[in-house]
C-alpha positions as CSV (number, residue, x, y, z in Angstrom):
1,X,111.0,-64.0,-81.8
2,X,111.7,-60.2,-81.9
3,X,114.0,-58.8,-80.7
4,X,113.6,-55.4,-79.1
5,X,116.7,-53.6,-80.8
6,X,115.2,-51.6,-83.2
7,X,118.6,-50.2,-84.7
8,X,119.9,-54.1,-85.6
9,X,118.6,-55.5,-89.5
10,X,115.8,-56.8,-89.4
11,X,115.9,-60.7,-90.3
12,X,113.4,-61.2,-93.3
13,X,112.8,-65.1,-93.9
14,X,111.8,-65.7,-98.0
15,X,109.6,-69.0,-98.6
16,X,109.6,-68.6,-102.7
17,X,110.4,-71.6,-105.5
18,X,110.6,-69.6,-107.7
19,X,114.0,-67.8,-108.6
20,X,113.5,-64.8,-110.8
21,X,110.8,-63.8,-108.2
22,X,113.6,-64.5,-105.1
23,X,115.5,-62.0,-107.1
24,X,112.8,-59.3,-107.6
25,X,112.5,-59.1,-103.9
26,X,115.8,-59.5,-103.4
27,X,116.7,-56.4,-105.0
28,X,113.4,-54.6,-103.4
29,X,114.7,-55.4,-100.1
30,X,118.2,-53.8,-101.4
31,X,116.6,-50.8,-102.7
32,X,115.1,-49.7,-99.4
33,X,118.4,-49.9,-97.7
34,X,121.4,-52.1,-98.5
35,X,122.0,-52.8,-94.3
36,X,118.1,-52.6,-93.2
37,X,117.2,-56.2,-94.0
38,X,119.3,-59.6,-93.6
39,X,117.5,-62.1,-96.4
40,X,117.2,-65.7,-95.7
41,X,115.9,-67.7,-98.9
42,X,114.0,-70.7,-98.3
43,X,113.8,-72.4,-102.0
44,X,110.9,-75.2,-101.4
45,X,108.1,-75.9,-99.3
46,X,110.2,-78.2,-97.5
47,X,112.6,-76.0,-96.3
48,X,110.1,-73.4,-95.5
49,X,108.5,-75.5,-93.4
50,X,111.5,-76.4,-91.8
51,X,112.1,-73.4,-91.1
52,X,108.5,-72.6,-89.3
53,X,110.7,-74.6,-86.4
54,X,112.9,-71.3,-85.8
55,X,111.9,-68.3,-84.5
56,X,114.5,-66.1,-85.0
57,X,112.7,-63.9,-87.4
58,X,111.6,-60.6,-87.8
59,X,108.9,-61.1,-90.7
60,X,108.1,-63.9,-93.2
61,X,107.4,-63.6,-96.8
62,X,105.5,-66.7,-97.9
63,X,104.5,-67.1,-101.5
64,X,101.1,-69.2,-102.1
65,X,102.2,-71.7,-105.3
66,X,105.1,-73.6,-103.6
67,X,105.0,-76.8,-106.6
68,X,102.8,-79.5,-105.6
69,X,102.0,-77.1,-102.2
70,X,100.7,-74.0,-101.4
71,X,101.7,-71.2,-98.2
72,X,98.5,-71.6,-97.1
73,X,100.0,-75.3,-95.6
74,X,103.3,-73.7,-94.0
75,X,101.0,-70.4,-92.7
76,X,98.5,-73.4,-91.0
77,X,101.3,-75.2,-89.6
78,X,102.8,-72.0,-88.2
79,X,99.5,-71.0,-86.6
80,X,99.3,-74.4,-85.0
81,X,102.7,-74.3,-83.7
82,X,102.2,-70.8,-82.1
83,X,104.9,-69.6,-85.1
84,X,105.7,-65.9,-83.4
85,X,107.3,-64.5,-86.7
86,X,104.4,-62.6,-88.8
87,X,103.6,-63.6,-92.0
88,X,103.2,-61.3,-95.3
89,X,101.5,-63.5,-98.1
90,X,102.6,-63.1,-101.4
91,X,99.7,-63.6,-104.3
92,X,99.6,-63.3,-108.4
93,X,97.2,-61.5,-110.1
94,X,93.5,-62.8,-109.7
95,X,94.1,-64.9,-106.5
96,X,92.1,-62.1,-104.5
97,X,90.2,-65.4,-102.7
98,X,93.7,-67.1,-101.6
99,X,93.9,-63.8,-99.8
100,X,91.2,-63.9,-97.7
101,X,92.0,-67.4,-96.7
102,X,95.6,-66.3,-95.6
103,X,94.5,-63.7,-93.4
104,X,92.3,-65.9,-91.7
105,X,94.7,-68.2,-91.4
106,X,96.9,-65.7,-89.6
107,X,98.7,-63.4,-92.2
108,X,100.0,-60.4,-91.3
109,X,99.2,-58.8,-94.7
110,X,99.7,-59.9,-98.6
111,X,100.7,-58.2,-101.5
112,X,100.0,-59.1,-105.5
113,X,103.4,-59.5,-106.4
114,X,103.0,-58.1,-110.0
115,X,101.8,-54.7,-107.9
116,X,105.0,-55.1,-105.1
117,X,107.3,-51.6,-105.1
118,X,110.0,-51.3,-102.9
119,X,108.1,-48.4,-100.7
120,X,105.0,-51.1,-100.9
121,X,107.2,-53.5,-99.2
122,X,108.6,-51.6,-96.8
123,X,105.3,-50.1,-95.6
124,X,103.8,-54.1,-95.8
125,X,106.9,-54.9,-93.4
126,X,107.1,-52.1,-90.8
127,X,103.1,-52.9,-90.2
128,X,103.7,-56.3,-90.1
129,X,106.9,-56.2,-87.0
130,X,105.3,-53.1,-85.2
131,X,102.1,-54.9,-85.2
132,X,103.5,-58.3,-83.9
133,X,105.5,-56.3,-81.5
134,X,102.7,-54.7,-80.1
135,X,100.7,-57.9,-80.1
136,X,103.5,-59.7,-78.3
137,X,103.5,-57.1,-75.5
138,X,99.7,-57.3,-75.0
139,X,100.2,-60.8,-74.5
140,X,103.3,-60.7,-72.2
141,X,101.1,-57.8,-70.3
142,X,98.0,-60.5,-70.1
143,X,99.8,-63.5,-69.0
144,X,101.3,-61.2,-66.7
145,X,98.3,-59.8,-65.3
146,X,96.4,-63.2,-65.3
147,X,99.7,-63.9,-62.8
148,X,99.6,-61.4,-60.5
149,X,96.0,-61.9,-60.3
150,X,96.4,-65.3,-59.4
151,X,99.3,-64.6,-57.1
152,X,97.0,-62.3,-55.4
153,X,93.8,-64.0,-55.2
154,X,95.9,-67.3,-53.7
155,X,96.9,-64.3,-51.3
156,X,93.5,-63.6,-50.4
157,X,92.3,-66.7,-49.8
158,X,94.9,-67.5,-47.4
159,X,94.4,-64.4,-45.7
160,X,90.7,-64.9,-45.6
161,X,91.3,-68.7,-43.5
162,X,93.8,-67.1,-41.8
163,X,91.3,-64.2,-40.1
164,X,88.5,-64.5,-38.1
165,X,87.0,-60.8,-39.3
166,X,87.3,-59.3,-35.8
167,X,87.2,-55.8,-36.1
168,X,90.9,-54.9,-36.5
169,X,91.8,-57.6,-38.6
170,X,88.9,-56.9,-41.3
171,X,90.6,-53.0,-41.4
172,X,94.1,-54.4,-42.0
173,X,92.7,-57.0,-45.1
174,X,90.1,-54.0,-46.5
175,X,93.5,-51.9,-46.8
176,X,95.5,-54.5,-48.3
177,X,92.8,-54.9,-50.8
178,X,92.7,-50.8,-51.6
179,X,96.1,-50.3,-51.3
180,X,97.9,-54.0,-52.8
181,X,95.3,-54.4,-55.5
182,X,93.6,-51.6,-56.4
183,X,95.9,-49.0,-57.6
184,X,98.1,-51.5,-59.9
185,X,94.7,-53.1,-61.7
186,X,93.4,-49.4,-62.4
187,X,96.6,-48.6,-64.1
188,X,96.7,-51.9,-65.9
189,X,93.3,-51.0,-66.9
190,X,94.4,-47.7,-68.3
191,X,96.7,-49.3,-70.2
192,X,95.0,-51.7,-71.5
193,X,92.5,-49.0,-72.3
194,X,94.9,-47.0,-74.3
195,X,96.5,-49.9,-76.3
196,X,92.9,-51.1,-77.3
197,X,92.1,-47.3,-78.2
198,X,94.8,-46.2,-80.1
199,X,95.9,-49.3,-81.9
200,X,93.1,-51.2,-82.4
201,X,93.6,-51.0,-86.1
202,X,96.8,-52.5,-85.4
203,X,95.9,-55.6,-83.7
204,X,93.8,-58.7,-85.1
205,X,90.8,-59.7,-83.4
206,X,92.4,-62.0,-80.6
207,X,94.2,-59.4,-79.8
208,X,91.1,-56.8,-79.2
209,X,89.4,-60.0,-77.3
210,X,92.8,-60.0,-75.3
211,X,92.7,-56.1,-74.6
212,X,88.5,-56.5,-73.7
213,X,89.9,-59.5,-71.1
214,X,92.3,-57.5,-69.6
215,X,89.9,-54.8,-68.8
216,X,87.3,-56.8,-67.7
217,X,89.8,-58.7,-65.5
218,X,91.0,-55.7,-63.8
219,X,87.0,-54.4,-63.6
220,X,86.4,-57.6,-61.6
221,X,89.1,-57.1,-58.9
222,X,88.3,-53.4,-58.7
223,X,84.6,-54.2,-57.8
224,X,86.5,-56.4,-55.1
225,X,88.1,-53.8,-53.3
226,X,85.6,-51.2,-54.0
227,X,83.0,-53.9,-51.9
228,X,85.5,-54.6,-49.7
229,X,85.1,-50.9,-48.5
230,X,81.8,-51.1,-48.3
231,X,81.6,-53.1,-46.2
232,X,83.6,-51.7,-44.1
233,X,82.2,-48.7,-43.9
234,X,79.1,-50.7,-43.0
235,X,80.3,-52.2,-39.9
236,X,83.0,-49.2,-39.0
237,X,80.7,-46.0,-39.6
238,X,79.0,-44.2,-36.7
239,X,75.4,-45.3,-37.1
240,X,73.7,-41.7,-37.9
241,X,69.8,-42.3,-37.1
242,X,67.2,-39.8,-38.2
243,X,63.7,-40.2,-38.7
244,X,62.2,-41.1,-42.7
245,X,58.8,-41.9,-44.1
246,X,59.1,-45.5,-45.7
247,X,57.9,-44.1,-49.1
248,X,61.2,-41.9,-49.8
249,X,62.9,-45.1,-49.0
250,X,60.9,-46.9,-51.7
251,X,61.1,-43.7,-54.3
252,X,64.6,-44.1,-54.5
253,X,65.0,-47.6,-55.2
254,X,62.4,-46.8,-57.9
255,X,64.3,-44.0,-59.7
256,X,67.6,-46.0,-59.2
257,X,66.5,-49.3,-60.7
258,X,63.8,-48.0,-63.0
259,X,66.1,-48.5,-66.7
260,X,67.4,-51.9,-65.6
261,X,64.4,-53.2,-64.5
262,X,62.3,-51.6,-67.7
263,X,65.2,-53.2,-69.9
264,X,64.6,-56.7,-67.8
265,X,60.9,-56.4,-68.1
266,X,60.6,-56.8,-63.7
267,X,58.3,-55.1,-61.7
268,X,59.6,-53.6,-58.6
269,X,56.5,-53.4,-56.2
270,X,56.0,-51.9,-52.9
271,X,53.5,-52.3,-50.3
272,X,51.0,-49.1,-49.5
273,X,52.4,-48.7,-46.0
274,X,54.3,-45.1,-44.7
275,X,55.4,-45.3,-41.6
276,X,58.0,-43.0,-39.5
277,X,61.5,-45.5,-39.2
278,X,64.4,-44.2,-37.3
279,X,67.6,-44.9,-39.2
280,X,70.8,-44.5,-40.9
281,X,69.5,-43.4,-44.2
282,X,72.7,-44.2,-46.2
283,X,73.5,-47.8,-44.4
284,X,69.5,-48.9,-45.0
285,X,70.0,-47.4,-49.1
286,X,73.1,-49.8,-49.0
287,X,71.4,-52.7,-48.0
288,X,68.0,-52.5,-49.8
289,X,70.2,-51.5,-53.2
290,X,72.0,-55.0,-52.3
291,X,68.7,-56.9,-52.2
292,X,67.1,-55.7,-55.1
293,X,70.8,-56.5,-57.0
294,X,70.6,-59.5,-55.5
295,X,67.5,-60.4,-57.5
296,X,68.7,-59.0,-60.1
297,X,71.7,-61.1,-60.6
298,X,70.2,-64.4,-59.2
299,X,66.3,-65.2,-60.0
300,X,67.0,-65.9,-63.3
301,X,66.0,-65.2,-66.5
302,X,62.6,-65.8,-66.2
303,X,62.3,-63.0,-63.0
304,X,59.3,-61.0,-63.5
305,X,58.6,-59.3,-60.0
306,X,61.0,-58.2,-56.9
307,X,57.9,-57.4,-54.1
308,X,59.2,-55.4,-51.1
309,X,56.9,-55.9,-48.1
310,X,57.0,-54.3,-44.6
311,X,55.2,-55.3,-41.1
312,X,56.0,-54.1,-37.4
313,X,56.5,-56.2,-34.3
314,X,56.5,-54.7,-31.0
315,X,59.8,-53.5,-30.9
316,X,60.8,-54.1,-34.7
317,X,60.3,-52.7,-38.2
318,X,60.6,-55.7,-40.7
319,X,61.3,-55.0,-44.7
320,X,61.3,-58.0,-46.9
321,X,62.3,-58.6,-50.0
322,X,60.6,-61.2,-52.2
323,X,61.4,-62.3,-56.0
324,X,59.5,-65.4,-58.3
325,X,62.9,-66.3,-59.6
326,X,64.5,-70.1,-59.2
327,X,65.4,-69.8,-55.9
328,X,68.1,-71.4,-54.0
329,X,69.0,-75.3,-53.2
330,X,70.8,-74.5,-49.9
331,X,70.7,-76.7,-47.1
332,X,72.7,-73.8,-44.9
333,X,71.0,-70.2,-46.2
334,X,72.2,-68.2,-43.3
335,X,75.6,-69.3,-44.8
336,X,74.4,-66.8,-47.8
337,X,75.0,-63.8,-45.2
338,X,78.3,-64.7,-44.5
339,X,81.8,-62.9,-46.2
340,X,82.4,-63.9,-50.0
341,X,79.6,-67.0,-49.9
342,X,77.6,-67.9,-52.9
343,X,74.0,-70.0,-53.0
344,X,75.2,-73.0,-55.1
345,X,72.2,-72.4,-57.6
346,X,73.7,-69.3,-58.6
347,X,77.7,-70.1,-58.9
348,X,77.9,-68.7,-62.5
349,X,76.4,-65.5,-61.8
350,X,78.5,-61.8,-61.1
351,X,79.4,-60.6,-57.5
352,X,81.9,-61.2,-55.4
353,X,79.7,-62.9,-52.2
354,X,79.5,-59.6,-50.4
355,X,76.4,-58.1,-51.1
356,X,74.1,-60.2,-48.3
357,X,77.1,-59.6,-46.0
358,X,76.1,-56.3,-46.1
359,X,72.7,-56.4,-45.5
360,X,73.4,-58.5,-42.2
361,X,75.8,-55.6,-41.1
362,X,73.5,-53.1,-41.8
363,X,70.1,-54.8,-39.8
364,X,72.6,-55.5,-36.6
365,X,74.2,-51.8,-36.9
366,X,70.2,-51.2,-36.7
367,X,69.7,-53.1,-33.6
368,X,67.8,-56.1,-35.9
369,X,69.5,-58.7,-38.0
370,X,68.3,-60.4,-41.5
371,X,67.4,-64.0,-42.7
372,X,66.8,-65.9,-45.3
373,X,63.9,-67.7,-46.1
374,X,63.8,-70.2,-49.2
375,X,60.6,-73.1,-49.4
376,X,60.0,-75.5,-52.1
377,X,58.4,-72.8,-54.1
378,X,59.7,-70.5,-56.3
379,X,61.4,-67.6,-55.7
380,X,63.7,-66.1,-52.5
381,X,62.3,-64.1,-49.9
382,X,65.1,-62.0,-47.9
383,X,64.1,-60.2,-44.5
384,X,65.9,-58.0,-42.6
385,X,65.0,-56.2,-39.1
386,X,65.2,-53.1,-37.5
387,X,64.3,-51.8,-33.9
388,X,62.6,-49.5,-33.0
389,X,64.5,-48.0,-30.1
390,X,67.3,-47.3,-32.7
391,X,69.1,-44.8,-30.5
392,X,69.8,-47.2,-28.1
393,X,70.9,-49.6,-31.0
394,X,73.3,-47.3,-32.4
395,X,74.9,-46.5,-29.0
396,X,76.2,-50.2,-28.8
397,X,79.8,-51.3,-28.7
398,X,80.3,-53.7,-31.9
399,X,77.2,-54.9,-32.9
400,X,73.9,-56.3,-31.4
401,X,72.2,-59.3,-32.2
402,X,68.1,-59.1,-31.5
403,X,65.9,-62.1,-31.0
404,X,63.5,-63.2,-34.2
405,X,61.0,-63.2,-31.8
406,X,58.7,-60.9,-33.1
407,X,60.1,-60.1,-36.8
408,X,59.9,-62.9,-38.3
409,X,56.7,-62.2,-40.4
């Protein structure tokens, strides 16, 4: 394994039968610097092999014709041992084929040993340890990460039986989120960011894939918090009511979603309808934005509509929200509107479980509330209510829950 003294030899392992060729590179080694490198000479493929059971080396140099073997055997047996030493193959003349097969196999780099100089070989080495170094900090900063993550999310699980989201307690677990998890994944994104950026010629492809992970991870948690808030601004927020024609309402979701849904081939239709509605502008954006991503993200591949569809009651405005994607299989659908739940039919899909939470906040801030309504036919069909009298809505303490009775269409 290497070490992080820079200042100490470095310990270069030699896997060569052959003697006159030990000595060549002996003497290159000696050239660069008679105390930079401590030489190890391994004379057959048996003791190289052997030797793939230690790790306390810098760099390997492993020459392909080994007698009745080759270094392609020793450099498959490393890779399957998780050998962390990197390996510089060493070819003849003509063998440009045996190279490609090494660094598949895992090499570090080769070199055509008629063409090795001693500045060659020093370059080929320094790539080879500054590479593995950085490679084995990316994956001590990833199994790291994929700790901390699951230290945290074991956290928030526990927190989330613990609390019964009463007011006060849903403030103290939306910091925790912001404040615990947030700031430490965006810097481990930045990092991982960087490392991918400015050494990506440096590291192989599993470690790019490793870098792309790492970001991806920390996007994920960040989308976390950054609901988190959301929702909390939908339940904590003074509700600001003022009055809007239904089609501005309906124009923005347009422009908003028009590229995804021309990439996805949807239509997003609206009904003909303009009434006046009295409401929060921002908290009603929120929670049609969350129903049209909920199609989005949940009907499916073979999604070709999203319908929204509005009626009035006597004392409520209802806006639905219908899509002819699979559907859900769920026994329980209000369950759907409740903190980080998920319809079974759609486990593998993004989102964090928030997004219908939401929407329910939103309708009772508005005096109404939302439902779900899912048949034996295709498709999902999400309502959501809001009254009339939304002055009176907005002036109550916590939240109020209206009767269905006239807005369910």
């Amino acid at each position: 394994m290497l070490a992080a003294d820079h200042t100490r030899p470095l310990r270069v392992l030699l896997i060569e039968d052959d003697p006159d060729d030990y000595v060549i590179l002996r003497d290159s080694l000696t050239d660069i610097s008679k105390n930079r490198y401590n030489l190890t000479w391994a004379a057959t493929f048996k003791d190289g092999l052997q030797e793939v059971d230690h790790s306390h080396y810098d760099v390997c140099l492993l020459d392909y014709r080994l007698g009745a073997h080759d270094g392609l055997e020793i450099l498959r047996e490393a890779g399957r041992k998780g050998w962390p030493v990197p390996v510089i193959f060493l070819t003849g003349q003509g063998e440009y084929d045996v190279d490609v097969r090494a660094m598949k196999a895992g090499a570090s780099d080769y070199l055509v040993k008629e063409e090795i100089t001693p500045d060659l070989l020093e370059r080929s080495i320094r790539y080879a340890v500054e590479k593995a170094r950085a490679w084995n900090a990316l994956q001590r900063s990833y199994e790291e990460m994929e700790l901390r993550v699951e230290e945290r999310t074991a956290e928030l699980v526990e927190t989330n039986e613990a609390l019964k989201f009463t007011s006060e307690q849903v403030k103290v677990f939306a910091y925790a989120v912001s404040h615990d998890l947030k700031s430490p994944v965006v810097a481990i994104h930045g990092l991982a960011r960087l490392l991918f950026e400015r050494n990506a010629d440096d590291l192989d492809e599993k470690g790019r894939l490793y870098c792309r992970r790492i970001m991806k991870a920390a996007e994920q948690i960040t989308e976390l918090a950054d609901s988190v808030n959301v929702y909390m601004k939908a339940r904590e927020l003074p509700l600001r009511p003022e009055s809007y024609r239904l089609q501005t309402i309906y124009r923005d979701l347009h422009e908003e979603f028009k590229i995804r849904l021309a990439e996805r081939g949807v239509r997003l239709e609206t009904c003909g309808e303009n009434p006046v509605i009295s409401l929060d502008r921002m908290l009603l954006m929120r929670a049609m934005r969350n129903l049209v991503e909920n199609a989005l993200k949940h009907a499916g591949p073979d999604l070709q509509t999203i319908k929204i569809a509005y009626r009035q009651g006597a004392s409520f405005h209802v806006l639905s929200v219908k899509d002819d994607g699979v559907g859900i299989n769920e026994s329980d659908p209000e369950r759907l509107f409740r903190m980080f739940s998920r319809a079974k039919a759609v486990s593998g899909a993004e989102g964090m479980g928030l997004g219908l939470a939401i929407v329910k906040e939103v309708a009772e801030r508005h005096g109404g509330e939302a439902w779900v309504e899912a048949g034996n036919s295709r498709g999902l069909k999400i309502s959501l209510s809001i009254a009339k009298d939304i002055e009176d809505a907005g002036r109550v303490e916590g939240f109020s829950h209206a009767p269905r009775t006239d807005s369910t269409p």
